[in-house]
N, C-alpha and C positions, 0 to 999 in steps of 0.2 A: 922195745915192745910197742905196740898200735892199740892203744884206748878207741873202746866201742862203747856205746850205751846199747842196754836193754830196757826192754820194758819186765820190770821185775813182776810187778802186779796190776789189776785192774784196777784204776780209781773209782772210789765210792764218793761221788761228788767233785768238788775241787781237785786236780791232782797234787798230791805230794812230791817231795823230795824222793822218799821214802819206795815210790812206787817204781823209781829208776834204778841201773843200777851200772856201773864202771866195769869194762874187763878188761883185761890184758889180753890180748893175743902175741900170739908171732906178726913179726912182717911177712907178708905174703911174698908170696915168689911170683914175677911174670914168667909166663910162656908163650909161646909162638903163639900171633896173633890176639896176646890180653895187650893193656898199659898198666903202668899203675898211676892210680890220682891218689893227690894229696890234697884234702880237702883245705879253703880257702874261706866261703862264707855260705853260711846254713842260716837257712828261712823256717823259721816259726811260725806257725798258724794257726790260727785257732781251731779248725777242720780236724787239726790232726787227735784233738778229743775226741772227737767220734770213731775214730778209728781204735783207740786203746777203748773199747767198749765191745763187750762181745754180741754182736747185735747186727740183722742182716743192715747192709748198706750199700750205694754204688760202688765200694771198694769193700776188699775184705779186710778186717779185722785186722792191726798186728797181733803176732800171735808172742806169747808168755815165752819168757828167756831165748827171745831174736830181735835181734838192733832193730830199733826206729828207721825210717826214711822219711826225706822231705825233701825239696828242694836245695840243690846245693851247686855251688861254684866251687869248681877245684882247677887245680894246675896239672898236666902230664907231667911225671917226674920222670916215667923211665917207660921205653914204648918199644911190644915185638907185634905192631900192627900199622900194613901201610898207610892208612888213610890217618894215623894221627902219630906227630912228632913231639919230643920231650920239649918243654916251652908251652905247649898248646893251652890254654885254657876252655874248658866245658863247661856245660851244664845240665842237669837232669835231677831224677828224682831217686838221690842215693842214701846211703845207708848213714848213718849219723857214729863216722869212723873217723880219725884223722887220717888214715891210708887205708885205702881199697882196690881190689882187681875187676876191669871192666872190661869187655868184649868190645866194645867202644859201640856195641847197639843200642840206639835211643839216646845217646849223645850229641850234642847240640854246641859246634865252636862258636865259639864267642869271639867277639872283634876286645881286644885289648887297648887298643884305643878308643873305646867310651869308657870314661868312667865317673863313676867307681865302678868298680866288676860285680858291686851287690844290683844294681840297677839291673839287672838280666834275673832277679829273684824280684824285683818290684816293679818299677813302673810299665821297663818296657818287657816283661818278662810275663808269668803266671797272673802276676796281681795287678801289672794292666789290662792283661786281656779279657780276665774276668768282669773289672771296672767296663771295657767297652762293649764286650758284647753283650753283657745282659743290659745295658745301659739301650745301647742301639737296637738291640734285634728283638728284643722282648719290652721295653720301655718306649719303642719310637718318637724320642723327643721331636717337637715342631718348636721351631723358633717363637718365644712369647710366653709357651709352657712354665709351669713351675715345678720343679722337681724337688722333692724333701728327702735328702741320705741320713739314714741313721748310722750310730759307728760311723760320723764323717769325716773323725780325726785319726783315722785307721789308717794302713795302705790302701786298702780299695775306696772306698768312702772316699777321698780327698782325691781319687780319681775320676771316679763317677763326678766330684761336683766340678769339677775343671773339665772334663768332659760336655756337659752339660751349659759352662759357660760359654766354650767353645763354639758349642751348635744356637748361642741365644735363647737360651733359658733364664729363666728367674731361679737361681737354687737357694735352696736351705738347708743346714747343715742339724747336725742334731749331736753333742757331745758330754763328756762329765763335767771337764772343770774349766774355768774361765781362761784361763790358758791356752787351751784348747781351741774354743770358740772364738777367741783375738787371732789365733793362726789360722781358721779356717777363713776369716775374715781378710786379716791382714797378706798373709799368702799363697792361698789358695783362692782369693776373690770369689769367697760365697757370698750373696748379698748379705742374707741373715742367719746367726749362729744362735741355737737355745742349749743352756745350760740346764741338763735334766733333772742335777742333782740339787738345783736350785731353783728349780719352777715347781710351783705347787699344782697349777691347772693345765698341763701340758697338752690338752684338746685345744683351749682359748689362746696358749703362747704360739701354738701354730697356726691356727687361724687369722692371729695378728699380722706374724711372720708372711703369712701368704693370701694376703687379701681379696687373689683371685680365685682361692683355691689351689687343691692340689692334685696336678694332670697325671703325673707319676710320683710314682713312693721307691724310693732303694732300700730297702729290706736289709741289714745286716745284725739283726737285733734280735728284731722280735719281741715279745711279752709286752707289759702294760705302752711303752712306747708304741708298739707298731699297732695298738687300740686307738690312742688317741690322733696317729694319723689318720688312722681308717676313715673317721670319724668328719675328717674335711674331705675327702677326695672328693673331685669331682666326677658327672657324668660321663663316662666313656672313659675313667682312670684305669693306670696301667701299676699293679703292684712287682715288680718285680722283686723276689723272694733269694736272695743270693745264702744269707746267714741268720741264723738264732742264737745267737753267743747267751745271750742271757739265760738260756735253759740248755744250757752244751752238760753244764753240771748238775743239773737237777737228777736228783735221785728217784722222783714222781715228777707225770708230765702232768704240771700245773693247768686248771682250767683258766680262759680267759671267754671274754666276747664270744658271741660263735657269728661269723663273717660273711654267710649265708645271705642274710635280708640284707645288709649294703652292700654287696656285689649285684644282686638279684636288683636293688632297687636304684642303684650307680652303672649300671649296665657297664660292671666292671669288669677288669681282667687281671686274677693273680697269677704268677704262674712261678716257680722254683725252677730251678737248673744246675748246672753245674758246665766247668767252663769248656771240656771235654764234645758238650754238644753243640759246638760248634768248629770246632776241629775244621771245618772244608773252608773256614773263614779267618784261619789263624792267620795265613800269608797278608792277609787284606788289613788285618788287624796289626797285625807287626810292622806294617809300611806307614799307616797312618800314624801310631803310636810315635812312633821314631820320628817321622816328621814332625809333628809336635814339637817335641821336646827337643829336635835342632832349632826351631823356629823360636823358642820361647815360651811359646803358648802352654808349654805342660813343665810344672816342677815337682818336688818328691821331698819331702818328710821321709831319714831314717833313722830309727834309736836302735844303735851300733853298742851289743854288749862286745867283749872282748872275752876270746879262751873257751876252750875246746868246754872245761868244765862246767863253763858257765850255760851253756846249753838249756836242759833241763828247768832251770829257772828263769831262765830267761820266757821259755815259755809257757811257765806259770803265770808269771808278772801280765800276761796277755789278759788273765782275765780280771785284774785287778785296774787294768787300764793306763799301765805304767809306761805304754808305747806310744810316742808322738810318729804316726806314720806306720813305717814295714820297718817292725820288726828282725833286726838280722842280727845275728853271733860272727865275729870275725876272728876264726882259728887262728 
């Protein structure tokens, strides 16, 4: 049999165990010109709450008793299509199945010689590109700049600030627990790390942190955090808006600041995205990325649950904070 998850229910707030739900199928059969993939390692994100929400959005909705999708690395087991042979290794954004039938469109070979083969769902994958180009194309760091990432201890977060150092920025990090902040420090080379769940005046701990100010903001937060960056940016600051994890589960959209008079009076720039709108600039972004990280200059945080079933909570544990880096599941 071939275990699927469904989305059994809509989460009211936090999600559940409860709101998933296991099936059995058959194993599928290929036919002329499918393969089949046997799923290998599945990417968790936070994003994918918005989607179990019935609610207009850039993507639609999972819909009620139909498997999830995310990003996933799998293996070709067994192949009746020319352009892919049994051995092959992919990637794309598949159904959350141990075995599945593909047409092999929108599949993406992967070199099996980088590894690990989760790294094609992180750094150099979805969650660096996202790190680069809202970093670059919407951020336009200039060497000297100071940048402050919130969620820095995340996947994207701890690539935006290695990015950042890259180009001669000053970065600041912004995370829960001291642990955290020692790795954003220790291996990520952020200059400075604030621990939010232990700072009382986190306006004046960034202030401190950034003495010159702050030229750009990486956004993966949101709520009373992304107030008290507001709150130092400098003239001509560039907010780039990627996540609002802290309100993914809110059941009412909580009021904060309204951002109006320090944009108007910071002759600022906020702007939200998604990594898709850049698309004409993936090839550019995947060559630099890769070079990086042959060169040294880019490394990668991943907390690797184990087992198909572990799924599920694994990316619950997302909003609890329990991931050092990209979160992956390794079937």
């Amino acid at each position: 049999m071939n275990k699927t998850i469904i989305l059994k229910s809509r989460p009211k707030g936090t999600p559940q165990l409860s709101d998933f739900e296991f099936v059995d199928e058959k194993m599928p059969e290929v036919m002329q010109g499918e393969l089949l993939l046997k799923t290998i390692f599945v990417s968790v994100d936070p994003y994918l709450r918005g989607r179990m929400s019935d609610a207009d959005s850039y993507v639609p909705p999972f819909e009620l008793n139909k498997p999830i999708s995310s990003g996933i690395v799998a293996e070709v087991v067994e192949s009746k299509n020319e352009n892919f042979k049994k051995g092959d290794f992919v990637s794309d954004r598949l159904e959350w199945k141990e075995y599945q039938i593909s047409t092999g469109e929108g599949l993406q070979k992967i070199d099996p010689s980088i590894q690990p083969l989760s790294l094609y769902l992180g750094v150099i994958g979805m969650t660096g590109m996202t790190a680069y180009m809202g970093l670059t194309q919407i951020g336009k760091p200039k060497a000297g700049e100071t940048i402050v990432v919130s969620g820095a201890a995340g996947a994207v977060g701890s690539t935006v600030g290695q990015i950042g150092k890259i180009l001669g920025c000053r970065v600041v990090g912004i995370a829960g627990t001291d642990e955290k902040t020692e790795i954003l420090k220790s291996k990520f080379g952020f200059d400075e790390a604030i621990n939010y769940n232990t700072t009382k005046d986190m306006k004046k701990a960034i202030a401190d942190a950034s003495p010159q100010g702050v030229d750009i903001y990486y956004d993966n937060v949101g709520g009373s955090i992304s107030d008290a960056v507001h709150r130092n940016l400098n003239q001509f600051g560039r907010i780039v808006v990627c996540g609002a994890i802290s309100t993914y589960n809110a059941t009412e959209m909580p009021m904060g600041p309204r951002v109006e008079g320090f944009l108007i009076k910071k002759s600022a720039l906020m702007q939200g995205f998604i990594v898709s709108d850049f698309s004409d600039k993936f090839s550019e972004g995947a060559k630099q990325l890769g070079q990086w990280l042959k060169e040294g200059k880019l490394t990668y945080e991943e907390t690797v649950v184990e087992g198909f079933d572990s799924i599920p909570q694994a990316f619950i544990d997302l909003f609890t904070g329990k991931n050092k880096g990209k979160m992956i599941v390794k079937v």
